[in-house]
N, C-alpha and C positions, 0 to 999 in steps of 0.2 A: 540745768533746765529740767522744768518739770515735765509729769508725762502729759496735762491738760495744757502748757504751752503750746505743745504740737496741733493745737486746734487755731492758732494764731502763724501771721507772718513773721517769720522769723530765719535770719541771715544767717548763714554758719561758715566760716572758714573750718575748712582740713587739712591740715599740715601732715604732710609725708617727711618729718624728719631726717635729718641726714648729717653727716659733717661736713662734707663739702658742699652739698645744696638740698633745698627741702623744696620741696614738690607743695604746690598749692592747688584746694580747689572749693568753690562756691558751691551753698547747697541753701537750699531754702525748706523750711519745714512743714509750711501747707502744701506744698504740693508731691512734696518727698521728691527734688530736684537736686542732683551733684555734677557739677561741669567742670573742666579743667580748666584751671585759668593762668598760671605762671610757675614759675621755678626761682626759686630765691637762690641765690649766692649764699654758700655759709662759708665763715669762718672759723675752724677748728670747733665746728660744732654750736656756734653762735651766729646772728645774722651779719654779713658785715655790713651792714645798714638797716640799725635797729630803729632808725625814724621813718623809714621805708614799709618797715612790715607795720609800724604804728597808724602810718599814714595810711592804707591802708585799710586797716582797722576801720578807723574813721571815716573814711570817705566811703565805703563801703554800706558805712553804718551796720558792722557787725555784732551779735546779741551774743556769741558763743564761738569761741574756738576749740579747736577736735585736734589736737597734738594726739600723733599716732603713735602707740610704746609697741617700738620693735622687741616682747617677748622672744626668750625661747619658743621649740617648737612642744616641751614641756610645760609651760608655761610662768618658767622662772625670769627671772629679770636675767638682761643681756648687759654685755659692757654699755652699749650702745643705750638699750634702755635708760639705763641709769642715767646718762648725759641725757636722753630726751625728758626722763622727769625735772633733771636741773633746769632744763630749760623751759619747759611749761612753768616751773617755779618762778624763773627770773621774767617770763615776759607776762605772768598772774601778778607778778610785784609793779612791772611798768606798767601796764593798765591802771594799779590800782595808783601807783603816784600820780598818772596825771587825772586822775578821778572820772575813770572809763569804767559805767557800770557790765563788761564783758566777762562771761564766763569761760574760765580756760578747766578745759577738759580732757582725758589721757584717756585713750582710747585702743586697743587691743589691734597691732596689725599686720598680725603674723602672715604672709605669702602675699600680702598684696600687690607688694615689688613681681615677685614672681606672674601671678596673675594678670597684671598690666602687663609686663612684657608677650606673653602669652597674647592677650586681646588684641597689641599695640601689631603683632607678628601676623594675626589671622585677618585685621582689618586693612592690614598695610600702610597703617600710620608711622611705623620703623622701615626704617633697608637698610640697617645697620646694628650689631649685638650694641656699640656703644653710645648709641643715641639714644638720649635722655626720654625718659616713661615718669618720671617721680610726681609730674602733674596729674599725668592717669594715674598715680596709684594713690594720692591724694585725694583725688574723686572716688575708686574705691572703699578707701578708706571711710570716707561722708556717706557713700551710700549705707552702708553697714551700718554707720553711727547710726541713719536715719532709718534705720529698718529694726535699730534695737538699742533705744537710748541708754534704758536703764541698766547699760553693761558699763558706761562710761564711770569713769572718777574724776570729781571735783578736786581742781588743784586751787581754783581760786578760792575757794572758801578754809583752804590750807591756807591763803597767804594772808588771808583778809585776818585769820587768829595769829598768825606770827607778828602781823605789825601790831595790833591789840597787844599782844603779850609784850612785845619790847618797849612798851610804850606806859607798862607797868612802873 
């Protein structure tokens, strides 16, 4: 997404990455809006209902999704990282097969977890350490995205040259 897109309506999913579930949340970019909206079930770090997050997609009518790379606090790549780039990879590739013009984007989101939990403790949306925040930190996540686009990286225009190249 460009930075004069931001003068248009435009849908943005944020994904809170996870292995066992990833945190969802809605953001729109005329008005710089991020709300919490679900928690996906993952699978060993996949969705286990990858026509679910597509659907989704779709019905949504989203322009851009914001996969968040849980960084180091150095800001090296993490185990975990690594699997969230795989995965912005594989669901930049399903978009592009069923020919979903959607931007997948990786996005920086070192303490957000922490942070949520934190707001989720002060607001008293939690009363328990093990209830789930990954939707707030998902919206964290968006909001940042949307307070500082040009920090993100394009995974979908990584995949859009990979199918090009093997097609060589």
């Amino acid at each position: 997404m460009k930075d004069n897109d931001f003068d248009e309506n435009h849908l943005v999913l944020g994904l809170d990455y996870g292995v066992k579930k990833m945190g969802m949340a809605l953001g729109n970019t005329l008005i710089d809006t991020a709300r919490p909206f679900d928690i996906l079930p993952m699978n060993n770090g996949q969705p286990a209902d990858w026509d679910n997050l597509l659907g989704i997609i779709v019905s949504w009518q989203i322009d851009t999704v914001i996969v968040g790379l849980p960084l180091n606090m150095d800001g090296t790549d993490s185990m975990l990282s690594k699997r969230a780039h795989k995965f912005a990879r594989r669901l930049a590739h399903r978009l592009l097969e069923q020919k979903l013009a959607v931007a997948v984007l990786l996005f920086d989101e070192r303490l957000t977890s922490r942070e949520a939990r934190a707001m989720a403790w002060e607001h008293g949306l939690i009363s328990d350490e093990r209830d789930p925040i990954d939707d707030l930190s998902a919206c964290l996540l968006l909001m940042t995205y949307l307070a500082n686009p040009n920090h993100a990286q394009d995974i979908s225009q990584q995949a859009q040259d990979k199918i090009q190249e093997n097609r060589k």
